[in-house]
C-alpha positions as CSV (number, residue, x, y, z in Angstrom):
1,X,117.9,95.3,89.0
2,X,119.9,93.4,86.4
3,X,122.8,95.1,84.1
4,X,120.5,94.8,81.5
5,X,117.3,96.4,82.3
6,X,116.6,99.7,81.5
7,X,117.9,102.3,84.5
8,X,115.9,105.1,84.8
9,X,119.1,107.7,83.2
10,X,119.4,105.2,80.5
11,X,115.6,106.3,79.5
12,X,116.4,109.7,79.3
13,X,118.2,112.1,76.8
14,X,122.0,112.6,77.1
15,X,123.2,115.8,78.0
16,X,126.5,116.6,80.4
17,X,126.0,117.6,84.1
18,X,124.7,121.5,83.8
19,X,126.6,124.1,86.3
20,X,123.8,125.7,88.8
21,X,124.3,129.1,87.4
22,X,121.1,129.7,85.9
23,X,117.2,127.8,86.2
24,X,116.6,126.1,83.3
25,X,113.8,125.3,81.1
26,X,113.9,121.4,82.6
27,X,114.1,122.5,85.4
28,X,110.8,124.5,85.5
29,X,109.4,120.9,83.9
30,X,110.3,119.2,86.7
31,X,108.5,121.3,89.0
32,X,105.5,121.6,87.6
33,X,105.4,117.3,86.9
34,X,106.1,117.1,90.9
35,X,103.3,119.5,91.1
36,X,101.2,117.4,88.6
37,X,101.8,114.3,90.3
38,X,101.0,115.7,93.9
39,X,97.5,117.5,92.9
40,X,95.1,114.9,91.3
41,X,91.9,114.0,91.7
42,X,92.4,113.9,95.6
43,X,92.5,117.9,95.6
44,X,88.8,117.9,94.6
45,X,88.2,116.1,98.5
46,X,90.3,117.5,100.2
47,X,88.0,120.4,101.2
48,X,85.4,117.8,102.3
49,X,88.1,115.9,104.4
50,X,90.4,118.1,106.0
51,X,87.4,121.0,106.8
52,X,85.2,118.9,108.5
53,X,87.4,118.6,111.2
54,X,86.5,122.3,111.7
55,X,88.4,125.6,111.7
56,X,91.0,125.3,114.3
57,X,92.7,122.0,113.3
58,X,92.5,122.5,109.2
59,X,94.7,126.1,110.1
60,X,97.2,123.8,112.2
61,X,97.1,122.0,108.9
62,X,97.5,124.2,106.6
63,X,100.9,125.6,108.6
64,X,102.2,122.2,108.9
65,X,101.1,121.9,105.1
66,X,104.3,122.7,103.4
67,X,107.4,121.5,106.3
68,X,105.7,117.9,106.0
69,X,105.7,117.9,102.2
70,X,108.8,119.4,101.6
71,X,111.2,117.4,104.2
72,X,109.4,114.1,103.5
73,X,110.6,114.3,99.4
74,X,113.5,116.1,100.2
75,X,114.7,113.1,102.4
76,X,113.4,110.7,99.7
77,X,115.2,112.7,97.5
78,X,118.4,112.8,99.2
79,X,118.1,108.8,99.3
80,X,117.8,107.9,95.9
81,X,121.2,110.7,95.4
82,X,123.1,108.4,97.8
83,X,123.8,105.8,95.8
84,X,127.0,105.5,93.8
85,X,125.5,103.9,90.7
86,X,122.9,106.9,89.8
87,X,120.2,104.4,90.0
88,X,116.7,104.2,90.4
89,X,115.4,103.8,94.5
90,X,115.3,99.9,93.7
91,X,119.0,99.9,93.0
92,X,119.8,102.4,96.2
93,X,117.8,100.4,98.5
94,X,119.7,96.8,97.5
95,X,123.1,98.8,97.7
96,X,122.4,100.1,101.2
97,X,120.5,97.4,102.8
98,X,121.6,94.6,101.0
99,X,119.8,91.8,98.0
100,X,117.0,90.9,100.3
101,X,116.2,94.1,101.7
102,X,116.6,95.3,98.6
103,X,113.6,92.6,96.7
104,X,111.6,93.7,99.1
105,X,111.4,97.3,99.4
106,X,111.1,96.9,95.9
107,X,107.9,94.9,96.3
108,X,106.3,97.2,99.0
109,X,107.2,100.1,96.6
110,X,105.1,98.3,94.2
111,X,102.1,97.9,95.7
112,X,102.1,100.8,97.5
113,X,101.7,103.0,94.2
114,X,100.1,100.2,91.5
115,X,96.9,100.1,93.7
116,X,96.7,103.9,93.2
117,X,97.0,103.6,89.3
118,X,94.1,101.0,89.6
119,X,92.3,103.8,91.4
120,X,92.8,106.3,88.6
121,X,92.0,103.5,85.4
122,X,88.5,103.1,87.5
123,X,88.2,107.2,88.2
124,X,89.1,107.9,84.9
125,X,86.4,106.1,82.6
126,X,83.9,107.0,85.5
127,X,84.8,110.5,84.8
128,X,84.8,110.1,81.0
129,X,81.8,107.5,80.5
130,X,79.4,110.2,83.2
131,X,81.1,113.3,80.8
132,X,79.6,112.1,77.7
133,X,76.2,110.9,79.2
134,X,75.3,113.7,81.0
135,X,77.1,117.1,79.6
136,X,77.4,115.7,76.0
137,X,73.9,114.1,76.0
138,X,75.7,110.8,74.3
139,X,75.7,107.2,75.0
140,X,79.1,106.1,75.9
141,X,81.0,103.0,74.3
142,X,80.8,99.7,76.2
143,X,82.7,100.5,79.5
144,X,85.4,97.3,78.1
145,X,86.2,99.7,75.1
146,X,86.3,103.1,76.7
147,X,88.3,102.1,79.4
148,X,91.0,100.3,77.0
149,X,90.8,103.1,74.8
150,X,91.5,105.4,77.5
151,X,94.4,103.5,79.4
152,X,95.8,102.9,76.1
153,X,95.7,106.3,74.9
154,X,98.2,107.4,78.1
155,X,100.2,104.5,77.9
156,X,101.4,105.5,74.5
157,X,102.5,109.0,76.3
158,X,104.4,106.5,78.0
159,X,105.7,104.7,75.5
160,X,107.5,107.8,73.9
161,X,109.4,108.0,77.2
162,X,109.8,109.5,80.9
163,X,110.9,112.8,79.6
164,X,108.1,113.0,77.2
165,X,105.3,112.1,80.4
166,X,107.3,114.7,82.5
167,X,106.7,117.3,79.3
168,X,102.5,116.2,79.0
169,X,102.2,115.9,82.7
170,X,103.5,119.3,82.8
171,X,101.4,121.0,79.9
172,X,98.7,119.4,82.0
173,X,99.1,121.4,85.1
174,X,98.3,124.5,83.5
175,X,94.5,124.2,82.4
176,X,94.3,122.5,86.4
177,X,95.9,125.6,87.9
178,X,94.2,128.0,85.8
179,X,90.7,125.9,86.8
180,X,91.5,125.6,90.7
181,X,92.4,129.2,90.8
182,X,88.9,130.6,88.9
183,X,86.7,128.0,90.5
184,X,88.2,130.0,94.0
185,X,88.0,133.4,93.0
186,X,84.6,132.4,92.1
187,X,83.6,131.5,95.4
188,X,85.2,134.5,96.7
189,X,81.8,136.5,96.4
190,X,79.9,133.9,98.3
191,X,82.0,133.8,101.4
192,X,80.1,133.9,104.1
193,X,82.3,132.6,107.2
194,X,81.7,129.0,106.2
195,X,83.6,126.6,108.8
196,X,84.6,130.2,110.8
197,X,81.1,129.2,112.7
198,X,83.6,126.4,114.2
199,X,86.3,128.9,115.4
200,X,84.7,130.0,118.2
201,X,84.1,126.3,119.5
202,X,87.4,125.6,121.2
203,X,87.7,121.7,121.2
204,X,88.8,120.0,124.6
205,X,92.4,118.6,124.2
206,X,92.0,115.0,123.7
207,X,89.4,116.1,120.8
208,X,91.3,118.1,119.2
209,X,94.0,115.3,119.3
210,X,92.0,113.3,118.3
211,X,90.8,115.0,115.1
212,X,94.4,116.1,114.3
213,X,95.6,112.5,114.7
214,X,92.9,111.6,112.1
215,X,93.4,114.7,109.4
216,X,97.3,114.6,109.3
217,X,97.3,111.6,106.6
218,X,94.9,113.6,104.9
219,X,97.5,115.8,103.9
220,X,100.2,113.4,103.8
221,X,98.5,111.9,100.6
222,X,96.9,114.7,99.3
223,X,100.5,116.0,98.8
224,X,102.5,113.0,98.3
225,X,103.9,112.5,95.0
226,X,106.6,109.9,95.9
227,X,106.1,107.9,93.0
228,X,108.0,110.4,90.8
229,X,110.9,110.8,93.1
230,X,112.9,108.6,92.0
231,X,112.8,109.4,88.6
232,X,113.2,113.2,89.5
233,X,116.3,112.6,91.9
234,X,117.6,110.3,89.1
235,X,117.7,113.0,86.5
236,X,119.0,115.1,88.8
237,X,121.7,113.2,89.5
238,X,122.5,112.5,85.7
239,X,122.4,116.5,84.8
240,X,123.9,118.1,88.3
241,X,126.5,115.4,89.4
242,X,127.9,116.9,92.9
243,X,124.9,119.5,92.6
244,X,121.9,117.6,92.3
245,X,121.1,117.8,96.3
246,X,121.3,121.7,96.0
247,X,119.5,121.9,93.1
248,X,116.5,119.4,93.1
249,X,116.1,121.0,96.7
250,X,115.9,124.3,94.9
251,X,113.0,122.5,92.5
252,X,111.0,120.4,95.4
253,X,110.6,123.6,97.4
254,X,109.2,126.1,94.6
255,X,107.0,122.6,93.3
256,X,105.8,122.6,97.3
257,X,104.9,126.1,97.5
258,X,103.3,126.5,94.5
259,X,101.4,123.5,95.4
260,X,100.5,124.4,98.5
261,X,99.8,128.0,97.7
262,X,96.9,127.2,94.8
263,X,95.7,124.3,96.7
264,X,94.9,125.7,100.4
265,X,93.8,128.9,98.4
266,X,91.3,126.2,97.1
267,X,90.5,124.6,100.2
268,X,89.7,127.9,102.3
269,X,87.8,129.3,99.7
270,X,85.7,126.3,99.5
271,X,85.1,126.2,103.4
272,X,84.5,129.6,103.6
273,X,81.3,129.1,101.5
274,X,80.2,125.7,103.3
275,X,79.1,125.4,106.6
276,X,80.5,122.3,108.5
277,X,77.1,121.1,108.3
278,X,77.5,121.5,104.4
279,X,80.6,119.3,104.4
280,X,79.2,116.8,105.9
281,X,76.3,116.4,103.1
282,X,78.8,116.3,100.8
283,X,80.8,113.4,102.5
284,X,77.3,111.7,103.0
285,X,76.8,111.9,99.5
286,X,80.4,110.8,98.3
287,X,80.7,113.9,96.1
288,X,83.6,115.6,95.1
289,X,83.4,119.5,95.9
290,X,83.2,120.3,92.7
291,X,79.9,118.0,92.3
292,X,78.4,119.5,95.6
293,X,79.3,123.2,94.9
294,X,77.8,122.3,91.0
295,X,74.4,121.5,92.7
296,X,74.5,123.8,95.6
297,X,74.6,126.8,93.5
298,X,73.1,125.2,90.3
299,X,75.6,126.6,87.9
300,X,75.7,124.7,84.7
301,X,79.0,125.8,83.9
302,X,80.3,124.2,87.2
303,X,78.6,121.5,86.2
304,X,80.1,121.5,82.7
305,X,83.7,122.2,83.6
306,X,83.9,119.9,87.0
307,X,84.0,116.2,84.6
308,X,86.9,118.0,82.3
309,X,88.8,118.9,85.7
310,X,88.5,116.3,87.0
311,X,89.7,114.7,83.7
312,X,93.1,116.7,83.6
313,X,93.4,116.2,87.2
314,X,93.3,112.4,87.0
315,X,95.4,111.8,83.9
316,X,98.2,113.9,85.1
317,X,98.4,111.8,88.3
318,X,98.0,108.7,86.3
319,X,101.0,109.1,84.2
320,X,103.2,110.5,87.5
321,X,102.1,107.2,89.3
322,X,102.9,104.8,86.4
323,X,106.7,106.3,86.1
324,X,107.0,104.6,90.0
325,X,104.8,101.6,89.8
326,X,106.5,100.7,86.4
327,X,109.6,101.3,88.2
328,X,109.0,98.9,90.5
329,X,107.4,96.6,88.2
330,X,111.0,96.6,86.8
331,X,112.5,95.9,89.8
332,X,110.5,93.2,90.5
333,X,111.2,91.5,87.2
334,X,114.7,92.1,87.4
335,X,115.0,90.1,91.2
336,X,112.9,87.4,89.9
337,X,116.4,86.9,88.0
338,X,114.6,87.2,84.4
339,X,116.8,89.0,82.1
340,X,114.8,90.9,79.1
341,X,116.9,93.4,77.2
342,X,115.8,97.4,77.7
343,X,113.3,97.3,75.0
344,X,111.6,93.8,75.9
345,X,111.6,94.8,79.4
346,X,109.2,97.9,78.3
347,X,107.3,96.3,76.4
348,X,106.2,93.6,79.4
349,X,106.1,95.8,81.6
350,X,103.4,98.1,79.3
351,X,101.5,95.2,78.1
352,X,101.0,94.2,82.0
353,X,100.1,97.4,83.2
354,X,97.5,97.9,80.3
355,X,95.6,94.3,80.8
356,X,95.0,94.8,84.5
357,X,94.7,98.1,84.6
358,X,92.1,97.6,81.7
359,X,90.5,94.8,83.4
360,X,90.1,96.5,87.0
361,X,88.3,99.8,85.4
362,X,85.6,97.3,83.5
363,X,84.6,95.3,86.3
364,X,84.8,98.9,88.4
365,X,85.0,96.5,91.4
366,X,84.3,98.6,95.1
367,X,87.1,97.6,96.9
368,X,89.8,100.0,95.7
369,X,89.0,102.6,98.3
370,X,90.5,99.6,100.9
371,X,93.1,98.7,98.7
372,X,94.5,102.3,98.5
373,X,94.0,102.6,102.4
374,X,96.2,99.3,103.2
375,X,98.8,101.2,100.5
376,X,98.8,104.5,102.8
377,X,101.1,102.9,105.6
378,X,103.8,101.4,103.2
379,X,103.8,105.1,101.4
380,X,104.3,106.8,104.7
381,X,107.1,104.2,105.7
382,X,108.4,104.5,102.8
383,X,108.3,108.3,102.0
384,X,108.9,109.3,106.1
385,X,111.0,106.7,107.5
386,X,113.1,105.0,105.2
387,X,115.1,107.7,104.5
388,X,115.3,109.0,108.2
389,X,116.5,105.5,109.0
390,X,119.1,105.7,106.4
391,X,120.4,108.7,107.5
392,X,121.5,106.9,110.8
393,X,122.5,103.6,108.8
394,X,123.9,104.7,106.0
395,X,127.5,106.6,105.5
396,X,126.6,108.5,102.4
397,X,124.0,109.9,104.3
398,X,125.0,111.1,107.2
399,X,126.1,114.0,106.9
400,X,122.2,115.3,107.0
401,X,122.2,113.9,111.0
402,X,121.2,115.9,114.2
403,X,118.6,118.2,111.8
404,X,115.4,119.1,113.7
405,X,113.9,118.3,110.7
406,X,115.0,115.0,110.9
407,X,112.4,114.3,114.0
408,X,109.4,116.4,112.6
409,X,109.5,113.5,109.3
410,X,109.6,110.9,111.8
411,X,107.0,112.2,114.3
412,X,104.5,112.8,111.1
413,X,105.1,109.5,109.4
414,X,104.3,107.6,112.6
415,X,101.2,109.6,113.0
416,X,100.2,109.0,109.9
417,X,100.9,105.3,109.3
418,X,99.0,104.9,112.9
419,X,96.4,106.5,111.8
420,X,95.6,104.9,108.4
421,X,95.8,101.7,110.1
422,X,93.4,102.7,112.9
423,X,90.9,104.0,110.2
424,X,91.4,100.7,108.1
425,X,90.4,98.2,111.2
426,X,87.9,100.9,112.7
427,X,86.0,100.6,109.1
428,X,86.4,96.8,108.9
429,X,85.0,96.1,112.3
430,X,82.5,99.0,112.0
């Protein structure tokens, strides 16, 4: 990027590098906008996609659940600390790997997270426009005006900057805890085995391979919140100088546990009250589990409170995922060799994201569940194996060599970028 677009420390408040004596209040803000970033609208199928595997390979996944979420951001993490400018991951990746490199990582960075907010402008007026027909008995505004509305709306939490988006996205995760956590304890009464018909059924090995192969991106994305990282590690970097890597290690594992904690907590207790059989209706029927579990027990206040989760949960993930793909945006700009001041630069950037992000949730077009498919390998390049190249590449990193770790992120990202690409030609030629 250019000296004169905005870097991401420049957009946040001055303070002097804090000591690691004590956890801050920031600190806690962080970890629950990591959280809120991670834990979208994706938790609400993630019951549906990683239990119909059955009961053997979704516990697999649930122990593998917090290593792979925690080493991949860590070493993302770790990455955007490298550089000696306290940039943003644009800047790092240009230092390391040089101008061309550098253009395009920032490109693939791009595209790997601005399909996802496309996703979320479509999912949110969905969610909104169905809200006030069904539960409020109203006739929603033409889908044009309630989809600017609501686009604009989170854009000017934007606008009042990254720390302020942090601040909302973290107010948000309380309500979506709070929700996730009652909505389990209240399937708690109805357990009745569920997917534990499955555990007796010992799959034969290349099945089980198979199945695992399949389910591990599942996780991946259910848990990635990459788009954020560089933001976070930023900040970080800004408030903990030569203590940044301890502490935003400190941050990314309480974020992961809690995470995984409230959301496998979710999961089990939702697979515990459906039968595999169950989870397959509901994947025949492209419902969330909220929607199923509203219809399978008739409960009106399911019914009434799944459109307002749903709600939180998308809108906290929107604002996460426009910090990165407005980061990139930036980048992008910046390469091309235009030259707007800080301000100007915003402003573009805001005025872009708004008209196609307004335009793609009116016309509501089908194809973004491909589009955010043919995104999942460039995420899982980028959040697995970028930063375990650069470890062997790059000086400032090597000191984090010869870590078992190290070949666990690798091992997982290929798995997972294979098997998002073998599900994306197996749909096309099926």
């Amino acid at each position: 990027m250019n000296e004169q677009a905005p870097s991401v420390e420049q957009r946040f408040e001055e303070s002097t590098p804090a000591t690691l004596g004590s956890w801050s209040r920031q600190d806690t803000t962080w970890m629950l906008g990591l959280f809120g970033t991670a834990i979208g609208a994706g938790t609400l199928f993630l019951p549906i996609n990683a239990g119909l595997g059955g009961f053997w390979p979704l516990l697999i996944l649930a122990v593998l659940a917090f290593p792979m979420t925690y080493y991949a951001h860590r070493g993302l993490t770790r990455f955007v600390l490298s550089g000696r400018s306290g940039g943003d991951i644009t800047e790092v990746v240009e230092e390391h790997f040089g101008i061309k490199a550098g253009a395009l990582i920032t490109v693939l960075y791009f595209f790997a997270i601005f399909p996802i907010l496309l996703i979320y402008s479509v999912a949110l007026t969905n969610t909104v426009s169905s809200f006030m027909e069904h539960q409020l008995h109203m006739t929603p505004p033409p889908r044009a005006l309630l989809s600017f509305l609501l686009i604009f709306g989170l854009l000017l939490i934007v606008r009042c900057g990254e720390q302020a988006t942090v601040k909302v996205m973290s107010l948000l995760v309380y309500p979506f805890i709070v929700a996730l956590a009652l909505l389990a304890l209240y399937l708690v009464p109805h357990w009745n085995g569920g997917i534990l018909d499955s555990a007796g059924q010992l799959p034969s090995g290349s099945a089980f391979l198979h199945t695992m192969w399949l389910a591990i991106p599942v996780m991946v994305f259910s848990f990635n919140h990459s788009p954020i990282i560089s933001a976070f590690a930023v900040d970080q970097k800004r408030r903990y100088g030569e203590h940044a890597d301890e502490r935003s290690g400190q941050i990314l594992a309480r974020a992961h546990l809690l995470m995984v904690a409230m959301v496998l907590f979710f999961v089990f207790s939702c697979v515990l009250t459906l039968s595999s059989a169950q989870l397959a209706e509901a994947k025949a029927q492209n419902l969330s589990i909220l929607s199923y579990l509203a219809n399978h027990f008739s409960n009106p206040a399911i019914a009434f409170a799944a459109p307002l989760i749903a709600f939180i949960a998308i809108a906290k993930s929107f604002l996460g995922h426009y910090i990165g793909a407005s980061e990139g945006l930036k980048g992008i700009i910046g390469k091309a060799g235009l030259r707007p001041g800080a301000k100007a630069m915003d402003r573009v950037v805001a005025a872009l994201m708004l008209v196609v992000c307004w335009v793609v949730a009116t016309l509501n077009p089908s194809i973004l569940g491909m589009i955010e498919s043919l995104g999942g390998p460039i995420i899982a390049a980028l959040l697995f194996l970028m930063p375990m190249y650069a470890i062997r590449r790059v000086p400032a990193m090597r000191k984090y060599s010869g870590a078992m770790s190290n070949v666990f992120v690798v091992v997982l990202g290929l798995v997972a970028m294979s098997s998002v690409v073998y599900s994306v030609v197996d749909s096309l030629l099926g």
